[in-house]
CHARMM-style PDB file with segment names, atoms N, HN, CA, C and O in Angstrom:
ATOM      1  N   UNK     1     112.546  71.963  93.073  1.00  0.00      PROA
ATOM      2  CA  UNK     1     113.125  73.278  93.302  1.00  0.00      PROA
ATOM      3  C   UNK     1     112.394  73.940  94.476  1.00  0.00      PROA
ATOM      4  O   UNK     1     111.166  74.011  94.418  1.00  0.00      PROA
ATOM      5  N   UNK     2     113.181  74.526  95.745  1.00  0.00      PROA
ATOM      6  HN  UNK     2     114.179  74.468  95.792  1.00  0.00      PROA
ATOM      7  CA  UNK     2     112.254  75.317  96.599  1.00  0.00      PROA
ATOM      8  C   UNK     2     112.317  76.554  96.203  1.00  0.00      PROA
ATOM      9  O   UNK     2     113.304  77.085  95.694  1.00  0.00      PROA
ATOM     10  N   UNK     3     111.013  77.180  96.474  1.00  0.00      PROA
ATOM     11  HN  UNK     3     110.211  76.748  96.888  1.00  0.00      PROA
ATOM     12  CA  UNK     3     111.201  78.827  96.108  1.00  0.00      PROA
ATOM     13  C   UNK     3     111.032  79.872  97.395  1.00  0.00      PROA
ATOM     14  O   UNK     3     109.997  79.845  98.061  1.00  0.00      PROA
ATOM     15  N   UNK     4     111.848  80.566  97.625  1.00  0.00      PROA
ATOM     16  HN  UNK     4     112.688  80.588  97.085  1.00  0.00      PROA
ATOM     17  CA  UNK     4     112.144  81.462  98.335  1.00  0.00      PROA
ATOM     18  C   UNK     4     111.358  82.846  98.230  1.00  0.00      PROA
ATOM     19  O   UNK     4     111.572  83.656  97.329  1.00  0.00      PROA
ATOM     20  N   UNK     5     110.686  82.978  98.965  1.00  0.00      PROA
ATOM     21  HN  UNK     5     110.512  82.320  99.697  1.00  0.00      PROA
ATOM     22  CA  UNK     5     109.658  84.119  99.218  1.00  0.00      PROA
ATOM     23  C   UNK     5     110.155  85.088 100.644  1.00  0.00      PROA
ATOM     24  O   UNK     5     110.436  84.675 101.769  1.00  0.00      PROA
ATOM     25  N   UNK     6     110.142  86.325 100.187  1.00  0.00      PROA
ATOM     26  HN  UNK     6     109.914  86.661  99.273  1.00  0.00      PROA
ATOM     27  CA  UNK     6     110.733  87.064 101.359  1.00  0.00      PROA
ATOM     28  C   UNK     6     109.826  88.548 101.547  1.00  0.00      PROA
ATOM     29  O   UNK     6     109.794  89.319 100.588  1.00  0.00      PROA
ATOM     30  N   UNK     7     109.262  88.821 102.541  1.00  0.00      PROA
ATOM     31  HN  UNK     7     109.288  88.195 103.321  1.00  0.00      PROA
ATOM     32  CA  UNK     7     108.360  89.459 102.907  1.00  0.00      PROA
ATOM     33  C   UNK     7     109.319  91.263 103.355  1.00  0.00      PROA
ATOM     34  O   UNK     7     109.890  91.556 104.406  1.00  0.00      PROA
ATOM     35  N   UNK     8     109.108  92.275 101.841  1.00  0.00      PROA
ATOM     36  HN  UNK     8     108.644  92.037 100.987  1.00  0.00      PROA
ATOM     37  CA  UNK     8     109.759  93.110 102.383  1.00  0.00      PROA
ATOM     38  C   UNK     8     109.062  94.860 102.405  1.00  0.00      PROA
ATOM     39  O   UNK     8     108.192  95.239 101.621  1.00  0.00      PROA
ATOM     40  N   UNK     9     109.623  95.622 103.363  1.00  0.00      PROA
ATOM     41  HN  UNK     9     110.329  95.314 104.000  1.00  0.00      PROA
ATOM     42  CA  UNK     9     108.493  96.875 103.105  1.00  0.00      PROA
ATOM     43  C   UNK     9     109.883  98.427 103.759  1.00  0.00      PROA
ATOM     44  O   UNK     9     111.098  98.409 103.958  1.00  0.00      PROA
ATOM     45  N   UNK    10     108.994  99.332 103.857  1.00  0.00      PROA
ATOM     46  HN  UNK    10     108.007  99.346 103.696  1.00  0.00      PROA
ATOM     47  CA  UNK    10     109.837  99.850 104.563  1.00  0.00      PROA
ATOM     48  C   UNK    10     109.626 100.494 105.909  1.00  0.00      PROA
ATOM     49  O   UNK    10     108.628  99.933 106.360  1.00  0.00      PROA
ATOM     50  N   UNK    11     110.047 101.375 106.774  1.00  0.00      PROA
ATOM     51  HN  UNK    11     110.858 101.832 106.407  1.00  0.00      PROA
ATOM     52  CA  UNK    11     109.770 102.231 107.756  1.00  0.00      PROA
ATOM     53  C   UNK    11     108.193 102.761 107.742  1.00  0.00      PROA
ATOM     54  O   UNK    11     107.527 102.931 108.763  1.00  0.00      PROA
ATOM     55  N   UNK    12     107.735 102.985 106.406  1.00  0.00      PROA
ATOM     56  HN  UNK    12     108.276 102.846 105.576  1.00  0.00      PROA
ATOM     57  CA  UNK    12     106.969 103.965 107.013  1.00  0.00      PROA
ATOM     58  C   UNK    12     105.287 102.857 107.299  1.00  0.00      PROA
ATOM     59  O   UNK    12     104.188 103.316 107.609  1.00  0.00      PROA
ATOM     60  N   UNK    13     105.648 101.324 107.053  1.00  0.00      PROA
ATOM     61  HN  UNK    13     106.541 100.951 106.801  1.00  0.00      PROA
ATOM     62  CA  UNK    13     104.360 100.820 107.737  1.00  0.00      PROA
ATOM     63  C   UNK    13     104.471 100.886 109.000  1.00  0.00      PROA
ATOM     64  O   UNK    13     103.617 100.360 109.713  1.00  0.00      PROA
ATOM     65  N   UNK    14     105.303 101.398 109.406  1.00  0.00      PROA
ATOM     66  HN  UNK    14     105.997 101.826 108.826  1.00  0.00      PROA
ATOM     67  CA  UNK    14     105.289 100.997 111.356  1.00  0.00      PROA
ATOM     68  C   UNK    14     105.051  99.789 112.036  1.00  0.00      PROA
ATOM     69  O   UNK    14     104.431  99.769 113.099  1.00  0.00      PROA
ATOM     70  N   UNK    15     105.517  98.750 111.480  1.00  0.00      PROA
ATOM     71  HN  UNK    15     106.021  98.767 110.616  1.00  0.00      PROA
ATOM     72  CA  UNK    15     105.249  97.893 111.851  1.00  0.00      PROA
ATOM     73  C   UNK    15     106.097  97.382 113.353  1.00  0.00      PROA
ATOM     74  O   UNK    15     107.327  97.381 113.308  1.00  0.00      PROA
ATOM     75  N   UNK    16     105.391  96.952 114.675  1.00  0.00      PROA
ATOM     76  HN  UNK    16     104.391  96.953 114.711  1.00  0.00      PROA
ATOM     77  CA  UNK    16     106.208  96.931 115.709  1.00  0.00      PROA
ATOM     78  C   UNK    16     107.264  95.397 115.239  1.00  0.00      PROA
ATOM     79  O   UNK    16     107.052  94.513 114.409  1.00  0.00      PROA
ATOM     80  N   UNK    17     108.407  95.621 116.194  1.00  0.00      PROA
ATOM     81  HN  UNK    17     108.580  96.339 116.869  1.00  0.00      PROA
ATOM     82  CA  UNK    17     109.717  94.841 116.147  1.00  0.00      PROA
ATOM     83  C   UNK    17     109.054  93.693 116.362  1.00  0.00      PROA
ATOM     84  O   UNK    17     109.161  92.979 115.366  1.00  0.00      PROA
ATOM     85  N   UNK    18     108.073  92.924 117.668  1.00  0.00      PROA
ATOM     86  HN  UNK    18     107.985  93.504 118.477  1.00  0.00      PROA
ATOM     87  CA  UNK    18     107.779  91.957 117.462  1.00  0.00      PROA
ATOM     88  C   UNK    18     107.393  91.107 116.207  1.00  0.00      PROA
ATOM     89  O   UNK    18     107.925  90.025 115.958  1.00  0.00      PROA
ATOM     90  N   UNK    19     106.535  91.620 115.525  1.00  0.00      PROA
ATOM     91  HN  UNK    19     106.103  92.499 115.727  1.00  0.00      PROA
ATOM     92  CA  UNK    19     105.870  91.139 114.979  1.00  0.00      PROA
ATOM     93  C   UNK    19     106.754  90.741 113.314  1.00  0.00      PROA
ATOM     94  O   UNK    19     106.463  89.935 112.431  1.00  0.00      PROA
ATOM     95  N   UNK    20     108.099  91.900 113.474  1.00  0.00      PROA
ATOM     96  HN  UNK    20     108.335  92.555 114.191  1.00  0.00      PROA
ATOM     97  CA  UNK    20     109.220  91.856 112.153  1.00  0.00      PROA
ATOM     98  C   UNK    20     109.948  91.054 112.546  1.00  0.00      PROA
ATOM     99  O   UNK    20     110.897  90.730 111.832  1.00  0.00      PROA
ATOM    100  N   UNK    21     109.760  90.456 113.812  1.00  0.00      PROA
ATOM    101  HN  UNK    21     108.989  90.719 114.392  1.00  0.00      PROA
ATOM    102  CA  UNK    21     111.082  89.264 114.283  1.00  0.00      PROA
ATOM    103  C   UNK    21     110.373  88.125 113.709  1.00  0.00      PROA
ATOM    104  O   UNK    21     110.873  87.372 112.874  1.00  0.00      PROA
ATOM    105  N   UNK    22     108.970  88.003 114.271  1.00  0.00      PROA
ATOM    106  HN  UNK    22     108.564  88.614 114.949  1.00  0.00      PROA
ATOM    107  CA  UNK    22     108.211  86.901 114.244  1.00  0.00      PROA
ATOM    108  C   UNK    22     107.895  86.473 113.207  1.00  0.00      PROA
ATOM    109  O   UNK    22     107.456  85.335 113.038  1.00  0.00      PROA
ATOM    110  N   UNK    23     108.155  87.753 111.884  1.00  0.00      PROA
ATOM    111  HN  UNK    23     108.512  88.677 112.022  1.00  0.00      PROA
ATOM    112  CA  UNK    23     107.269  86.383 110.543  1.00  0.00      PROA
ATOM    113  C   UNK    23     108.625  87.167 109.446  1.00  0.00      PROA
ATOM    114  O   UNK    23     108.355  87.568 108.313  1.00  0.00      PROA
ATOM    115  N   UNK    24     109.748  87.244 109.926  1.00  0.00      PROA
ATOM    116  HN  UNK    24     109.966  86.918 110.846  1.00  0.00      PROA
ATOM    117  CA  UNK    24     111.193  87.347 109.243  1.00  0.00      PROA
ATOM    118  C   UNK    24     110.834  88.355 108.575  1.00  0.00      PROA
ATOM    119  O   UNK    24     111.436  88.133 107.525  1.00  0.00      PROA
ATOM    120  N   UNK    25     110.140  89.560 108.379  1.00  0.00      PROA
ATOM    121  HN  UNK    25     109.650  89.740 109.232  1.00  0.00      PROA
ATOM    122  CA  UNK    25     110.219  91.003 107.541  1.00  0.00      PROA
ATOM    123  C   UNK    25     111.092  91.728 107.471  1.00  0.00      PROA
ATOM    124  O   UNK    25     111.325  92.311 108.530  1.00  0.00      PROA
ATOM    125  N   UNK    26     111.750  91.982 106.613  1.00  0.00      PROA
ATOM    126  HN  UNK    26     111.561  91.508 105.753  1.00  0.00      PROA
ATOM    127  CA  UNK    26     113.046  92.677 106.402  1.00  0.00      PROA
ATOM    128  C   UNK    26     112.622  94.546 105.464  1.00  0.00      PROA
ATOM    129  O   UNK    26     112.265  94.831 104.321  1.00  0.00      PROA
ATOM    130  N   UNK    27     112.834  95.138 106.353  1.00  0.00      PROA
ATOM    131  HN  UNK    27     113.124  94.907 107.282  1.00  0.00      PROA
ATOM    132  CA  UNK    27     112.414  96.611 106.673  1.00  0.00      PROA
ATOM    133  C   UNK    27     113.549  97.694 106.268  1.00  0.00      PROA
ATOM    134  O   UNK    27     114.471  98.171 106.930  1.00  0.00      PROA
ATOM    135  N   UNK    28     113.349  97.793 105.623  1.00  0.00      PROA
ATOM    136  HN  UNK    28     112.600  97.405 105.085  1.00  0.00      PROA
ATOM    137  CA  UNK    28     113.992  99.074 104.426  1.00  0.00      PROA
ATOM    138  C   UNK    28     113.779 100.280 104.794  1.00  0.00      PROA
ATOM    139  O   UNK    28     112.627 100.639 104.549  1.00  0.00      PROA
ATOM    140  N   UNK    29     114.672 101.347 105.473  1.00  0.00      PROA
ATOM    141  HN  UNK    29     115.608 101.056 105.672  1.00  0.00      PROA
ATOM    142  CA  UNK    29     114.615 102.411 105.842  1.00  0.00      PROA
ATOM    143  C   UNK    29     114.188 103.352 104.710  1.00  0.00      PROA
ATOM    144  O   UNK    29     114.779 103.253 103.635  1.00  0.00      PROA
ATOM    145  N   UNK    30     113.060 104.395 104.884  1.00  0.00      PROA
ATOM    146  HN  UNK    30     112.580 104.475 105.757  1.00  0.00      PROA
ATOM    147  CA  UNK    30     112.797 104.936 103.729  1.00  0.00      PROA
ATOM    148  C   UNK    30     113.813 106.971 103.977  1.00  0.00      PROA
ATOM    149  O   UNK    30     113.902 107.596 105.034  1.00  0.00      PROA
ATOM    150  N   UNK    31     114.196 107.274 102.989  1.00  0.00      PROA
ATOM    151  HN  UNK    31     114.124 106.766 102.131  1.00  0.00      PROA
ATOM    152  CA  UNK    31     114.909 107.809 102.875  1.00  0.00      PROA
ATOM    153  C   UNK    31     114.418 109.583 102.889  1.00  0.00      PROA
ATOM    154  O   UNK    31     114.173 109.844 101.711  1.00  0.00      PROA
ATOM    155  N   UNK    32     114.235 110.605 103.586  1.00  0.00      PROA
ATOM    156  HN  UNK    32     114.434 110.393 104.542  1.00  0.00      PROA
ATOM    157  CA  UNK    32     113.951 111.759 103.660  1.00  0.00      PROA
ATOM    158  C   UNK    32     114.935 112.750 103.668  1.00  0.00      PROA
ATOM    159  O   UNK    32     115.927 112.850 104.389  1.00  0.00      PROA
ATOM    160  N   UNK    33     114.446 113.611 102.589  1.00  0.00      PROA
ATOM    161  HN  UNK    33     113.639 113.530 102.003  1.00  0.00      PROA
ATOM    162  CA  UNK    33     115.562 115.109 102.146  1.00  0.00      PROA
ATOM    163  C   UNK    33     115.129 116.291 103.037  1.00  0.00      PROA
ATOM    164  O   UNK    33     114.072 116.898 103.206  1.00  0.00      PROA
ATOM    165  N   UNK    34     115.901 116.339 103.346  1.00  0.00      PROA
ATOM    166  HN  UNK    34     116.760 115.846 103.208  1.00  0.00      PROA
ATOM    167  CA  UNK    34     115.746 118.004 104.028  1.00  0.00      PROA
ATOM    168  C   UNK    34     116.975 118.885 103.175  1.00  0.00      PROA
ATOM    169  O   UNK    34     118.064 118.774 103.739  1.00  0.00      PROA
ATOM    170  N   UNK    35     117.004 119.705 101.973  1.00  0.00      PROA
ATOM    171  HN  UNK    35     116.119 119.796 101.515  1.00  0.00      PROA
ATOM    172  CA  UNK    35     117.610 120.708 102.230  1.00  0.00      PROA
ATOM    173  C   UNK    35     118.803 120.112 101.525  1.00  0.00      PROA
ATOM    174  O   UNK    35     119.813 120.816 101.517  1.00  0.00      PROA
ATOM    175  N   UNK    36     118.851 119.120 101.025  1.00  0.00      PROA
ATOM    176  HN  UNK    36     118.031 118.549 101.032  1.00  0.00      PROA
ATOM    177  CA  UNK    36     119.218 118.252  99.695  1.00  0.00      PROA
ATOM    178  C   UNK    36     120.188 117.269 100.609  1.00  0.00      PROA
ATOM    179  O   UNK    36     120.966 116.602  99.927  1.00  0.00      PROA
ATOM    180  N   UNK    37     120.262 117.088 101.904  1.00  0.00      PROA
ATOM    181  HN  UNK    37     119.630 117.630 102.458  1.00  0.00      PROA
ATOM    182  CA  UNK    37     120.123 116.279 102.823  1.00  0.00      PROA
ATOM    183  C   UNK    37     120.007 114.794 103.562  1.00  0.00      PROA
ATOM    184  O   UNK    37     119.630 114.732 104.732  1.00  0.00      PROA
ATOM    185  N   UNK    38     120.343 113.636 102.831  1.00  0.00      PROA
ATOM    186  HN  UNK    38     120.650 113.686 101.880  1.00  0.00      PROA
ATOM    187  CA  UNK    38     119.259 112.672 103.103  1.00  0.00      PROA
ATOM    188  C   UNK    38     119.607 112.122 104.256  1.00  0.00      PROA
ATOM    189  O   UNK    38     120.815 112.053 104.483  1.00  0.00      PROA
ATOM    190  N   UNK    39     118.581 111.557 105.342  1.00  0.00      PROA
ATOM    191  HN  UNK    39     117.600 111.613 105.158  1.00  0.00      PROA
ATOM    192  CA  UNK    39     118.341 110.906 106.165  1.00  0.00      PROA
ATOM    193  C   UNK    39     117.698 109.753 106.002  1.00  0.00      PROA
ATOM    194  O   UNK    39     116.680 109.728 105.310  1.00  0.00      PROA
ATOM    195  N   UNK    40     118.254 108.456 106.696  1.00  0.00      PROA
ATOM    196  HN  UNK    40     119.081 108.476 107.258  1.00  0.00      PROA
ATOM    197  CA  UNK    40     117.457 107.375 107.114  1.00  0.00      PROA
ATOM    198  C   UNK    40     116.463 107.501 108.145  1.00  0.00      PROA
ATOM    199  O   UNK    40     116.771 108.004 109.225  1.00  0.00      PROA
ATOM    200  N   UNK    41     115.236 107.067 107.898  1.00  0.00      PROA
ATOM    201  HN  UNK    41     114.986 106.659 107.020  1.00  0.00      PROA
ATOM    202  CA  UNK    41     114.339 107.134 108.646  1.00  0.00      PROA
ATOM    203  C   UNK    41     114.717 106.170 110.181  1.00  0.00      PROA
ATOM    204  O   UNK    41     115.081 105.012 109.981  1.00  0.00      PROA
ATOM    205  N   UNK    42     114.667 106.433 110.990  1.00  0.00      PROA
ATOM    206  HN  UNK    42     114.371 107.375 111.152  1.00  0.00      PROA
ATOM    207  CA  UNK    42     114.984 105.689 112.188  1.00  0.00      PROA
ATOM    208  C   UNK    42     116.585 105.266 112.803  1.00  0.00      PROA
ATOM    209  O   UNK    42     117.065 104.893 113.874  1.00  0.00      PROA
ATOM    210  N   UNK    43     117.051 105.571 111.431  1.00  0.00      PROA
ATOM    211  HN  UNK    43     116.660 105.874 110.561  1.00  0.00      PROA
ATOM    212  CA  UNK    43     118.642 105.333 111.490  1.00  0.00      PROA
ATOM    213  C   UNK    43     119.460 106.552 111.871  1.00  0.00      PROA
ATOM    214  O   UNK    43     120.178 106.526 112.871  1.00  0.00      PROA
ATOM    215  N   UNK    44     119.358 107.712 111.026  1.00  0.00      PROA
ATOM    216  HN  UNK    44     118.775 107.733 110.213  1.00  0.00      PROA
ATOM    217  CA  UNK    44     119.965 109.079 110.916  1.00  0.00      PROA
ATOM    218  C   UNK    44     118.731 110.148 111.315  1.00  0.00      PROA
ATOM    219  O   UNK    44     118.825 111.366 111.164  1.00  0.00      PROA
ATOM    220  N   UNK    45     117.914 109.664 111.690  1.00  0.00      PROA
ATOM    221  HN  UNK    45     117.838 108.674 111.812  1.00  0.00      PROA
ATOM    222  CA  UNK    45     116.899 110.629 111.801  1.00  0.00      PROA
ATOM    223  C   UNK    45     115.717 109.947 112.720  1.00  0.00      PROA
ATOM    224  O   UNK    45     115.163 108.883 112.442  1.00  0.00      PROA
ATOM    225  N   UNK    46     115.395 110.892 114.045  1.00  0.00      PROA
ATOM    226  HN  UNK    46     115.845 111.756 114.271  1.00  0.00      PROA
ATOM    227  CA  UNK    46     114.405 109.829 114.742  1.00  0.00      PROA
ATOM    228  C   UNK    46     112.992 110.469 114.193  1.00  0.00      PROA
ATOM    229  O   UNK    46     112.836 110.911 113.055  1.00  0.00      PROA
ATOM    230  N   UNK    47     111.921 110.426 115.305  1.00  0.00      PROA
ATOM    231  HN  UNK    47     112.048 110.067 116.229  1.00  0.00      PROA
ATOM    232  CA  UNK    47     110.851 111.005 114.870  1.00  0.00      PROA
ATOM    233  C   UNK    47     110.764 112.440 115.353  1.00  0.00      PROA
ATOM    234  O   UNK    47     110.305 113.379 114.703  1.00  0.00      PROA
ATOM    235  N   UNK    48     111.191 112.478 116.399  1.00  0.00      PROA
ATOM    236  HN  UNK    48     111.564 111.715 116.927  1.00  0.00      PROA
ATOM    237  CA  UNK    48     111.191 113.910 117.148  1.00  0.00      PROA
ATOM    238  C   UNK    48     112.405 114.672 116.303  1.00  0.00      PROA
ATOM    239  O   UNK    48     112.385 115.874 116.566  1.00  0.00      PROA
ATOM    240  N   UNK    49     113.172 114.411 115.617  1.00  0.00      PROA
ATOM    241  HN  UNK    49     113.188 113.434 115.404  1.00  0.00      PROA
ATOM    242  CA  UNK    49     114.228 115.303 114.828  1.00  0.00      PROA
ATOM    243  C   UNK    49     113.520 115.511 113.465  1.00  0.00      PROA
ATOM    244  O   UNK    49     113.294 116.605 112.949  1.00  0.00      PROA
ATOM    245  N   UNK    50     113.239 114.426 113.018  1.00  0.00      PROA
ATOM    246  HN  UNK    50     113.423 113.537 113.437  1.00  0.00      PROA
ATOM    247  CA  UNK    50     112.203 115.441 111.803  1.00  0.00      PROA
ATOM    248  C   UNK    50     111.325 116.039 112.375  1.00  0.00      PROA
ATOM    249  O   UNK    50     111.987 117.063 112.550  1.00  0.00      PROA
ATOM    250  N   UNK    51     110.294 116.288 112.861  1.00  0.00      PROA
ATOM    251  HN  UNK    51     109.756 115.457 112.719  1.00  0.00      PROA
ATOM    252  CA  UNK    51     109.758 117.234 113.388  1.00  0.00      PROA
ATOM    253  C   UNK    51     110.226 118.645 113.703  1.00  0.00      PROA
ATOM    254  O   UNK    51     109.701 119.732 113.462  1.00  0.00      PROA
ATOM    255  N   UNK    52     111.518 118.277 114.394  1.00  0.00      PROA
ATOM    256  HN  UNK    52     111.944 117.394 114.590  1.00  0.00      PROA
ATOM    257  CA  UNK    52     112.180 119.829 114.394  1.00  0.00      PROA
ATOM    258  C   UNK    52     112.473 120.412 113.442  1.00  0.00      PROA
ATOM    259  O   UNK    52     112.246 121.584 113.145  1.00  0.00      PROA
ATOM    260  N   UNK    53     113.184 119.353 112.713  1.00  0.00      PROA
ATOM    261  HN  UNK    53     113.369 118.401 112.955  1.00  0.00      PROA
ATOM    262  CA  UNK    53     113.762 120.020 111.411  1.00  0.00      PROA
ATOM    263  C   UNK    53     112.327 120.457 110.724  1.00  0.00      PROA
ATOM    264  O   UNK    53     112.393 121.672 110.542  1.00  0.00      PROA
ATOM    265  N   UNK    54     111.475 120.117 110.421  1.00  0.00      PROA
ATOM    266  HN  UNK    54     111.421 119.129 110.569  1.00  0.00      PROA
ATOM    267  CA  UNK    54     110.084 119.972 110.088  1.00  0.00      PROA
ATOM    268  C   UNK    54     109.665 121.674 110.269  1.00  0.00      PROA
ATOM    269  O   UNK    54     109.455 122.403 109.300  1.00  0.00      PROA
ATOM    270  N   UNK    55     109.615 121.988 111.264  1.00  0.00      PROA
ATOM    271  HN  UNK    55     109.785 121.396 112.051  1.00  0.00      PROA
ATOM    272  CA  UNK    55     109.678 123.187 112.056  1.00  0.00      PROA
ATOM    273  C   UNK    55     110.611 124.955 111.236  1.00  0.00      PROA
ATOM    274  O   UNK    55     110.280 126.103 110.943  1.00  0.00      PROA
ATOM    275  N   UNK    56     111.607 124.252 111.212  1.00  0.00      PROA
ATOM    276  HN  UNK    56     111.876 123.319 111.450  1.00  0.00      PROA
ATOM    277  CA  UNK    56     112.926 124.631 111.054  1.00  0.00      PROA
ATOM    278  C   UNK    56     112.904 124.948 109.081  1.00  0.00      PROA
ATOM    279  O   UNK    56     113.070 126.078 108.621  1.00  0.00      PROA
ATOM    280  N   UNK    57     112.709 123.910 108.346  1.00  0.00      PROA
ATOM    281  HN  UNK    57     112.574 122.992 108.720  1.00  0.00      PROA
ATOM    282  CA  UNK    57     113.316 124.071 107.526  1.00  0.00      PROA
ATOM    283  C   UNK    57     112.611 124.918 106.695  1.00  0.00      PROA
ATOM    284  O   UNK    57     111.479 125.320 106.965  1.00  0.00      PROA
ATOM    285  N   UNK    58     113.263 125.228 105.633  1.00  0.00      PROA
ATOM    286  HN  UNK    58     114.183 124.902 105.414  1.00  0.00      PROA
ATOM    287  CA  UNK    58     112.991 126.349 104.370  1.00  0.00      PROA
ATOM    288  C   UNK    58     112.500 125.695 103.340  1.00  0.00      PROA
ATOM    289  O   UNK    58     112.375 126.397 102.336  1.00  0.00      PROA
ATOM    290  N   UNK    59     112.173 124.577 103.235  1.00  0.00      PROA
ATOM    291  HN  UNK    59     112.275 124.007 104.050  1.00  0.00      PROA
ATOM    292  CA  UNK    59     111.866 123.978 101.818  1.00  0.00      PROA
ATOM    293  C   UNK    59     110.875 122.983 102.803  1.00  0.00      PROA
ATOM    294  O   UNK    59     111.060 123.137 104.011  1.00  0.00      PROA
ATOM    295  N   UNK    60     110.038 122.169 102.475  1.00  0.00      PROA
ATOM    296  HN  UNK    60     109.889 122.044 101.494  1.00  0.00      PROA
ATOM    297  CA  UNK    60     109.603 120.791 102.738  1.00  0.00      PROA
ATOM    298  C   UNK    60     110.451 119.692 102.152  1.00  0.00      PROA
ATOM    299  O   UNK    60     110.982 119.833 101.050  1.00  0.00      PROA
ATOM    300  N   UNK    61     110.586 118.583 102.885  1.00  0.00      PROA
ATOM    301  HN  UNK    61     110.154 118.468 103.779  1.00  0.00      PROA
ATOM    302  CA  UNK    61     111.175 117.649 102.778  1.00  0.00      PROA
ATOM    303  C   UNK    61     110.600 116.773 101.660  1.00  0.00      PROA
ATOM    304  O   UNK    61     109.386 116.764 101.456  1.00  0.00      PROA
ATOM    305  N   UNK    62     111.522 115.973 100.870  1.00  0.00      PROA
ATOM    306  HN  UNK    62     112.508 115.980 101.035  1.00  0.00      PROA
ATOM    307  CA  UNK    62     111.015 114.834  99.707  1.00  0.00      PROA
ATOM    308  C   UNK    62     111.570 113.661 100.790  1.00  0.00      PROA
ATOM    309  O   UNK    62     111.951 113.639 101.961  1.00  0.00      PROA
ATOM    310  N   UNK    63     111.352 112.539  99.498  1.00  0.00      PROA
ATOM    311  HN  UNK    63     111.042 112.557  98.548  1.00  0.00      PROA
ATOM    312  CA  UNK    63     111.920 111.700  99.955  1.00  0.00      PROA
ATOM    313  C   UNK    63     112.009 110.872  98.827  1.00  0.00      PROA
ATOM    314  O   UNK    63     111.276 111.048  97.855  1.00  0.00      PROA
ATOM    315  N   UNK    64     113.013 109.808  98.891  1.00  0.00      PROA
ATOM    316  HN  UNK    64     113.609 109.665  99.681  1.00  0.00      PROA
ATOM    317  CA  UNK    64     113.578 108.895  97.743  1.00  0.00      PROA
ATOM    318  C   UNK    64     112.365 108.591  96.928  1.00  0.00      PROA
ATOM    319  OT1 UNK    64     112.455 107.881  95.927  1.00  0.00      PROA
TER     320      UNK     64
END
């Protein structure tokens, strides 16, 4: 039987693209509320937009 091992995490290790190409890491956007809100980290939301919103909002943000 082979066993299948898969190396997985999310956004917030920062891990650079090289290195997620190079040893197959599969990277799970982690999920942030603003304001009951949710955003994907890197997907729906960069870094400089949370920050604003960051700025901006009335509550602090959760996240999943």
């Amino acid at each position: 039987m082979i066993e299948k091992i898969a190396w997985v995490t999310d956004t917030t290790a920062l891990l650079d693209e090289e290195f997620i190409l190079k040893n197959h890491i599969h990277v799970i956007p982690m999920v942030v509320i603003f304001e009951e809100v949710p955003y994907r980290e890197f997907i729906d939301l960069t870094s400089e937009e949370f920050y604003e919103k960051l700025k901006t909002a009335r509550k602090s943000p959760s996240t999943s």
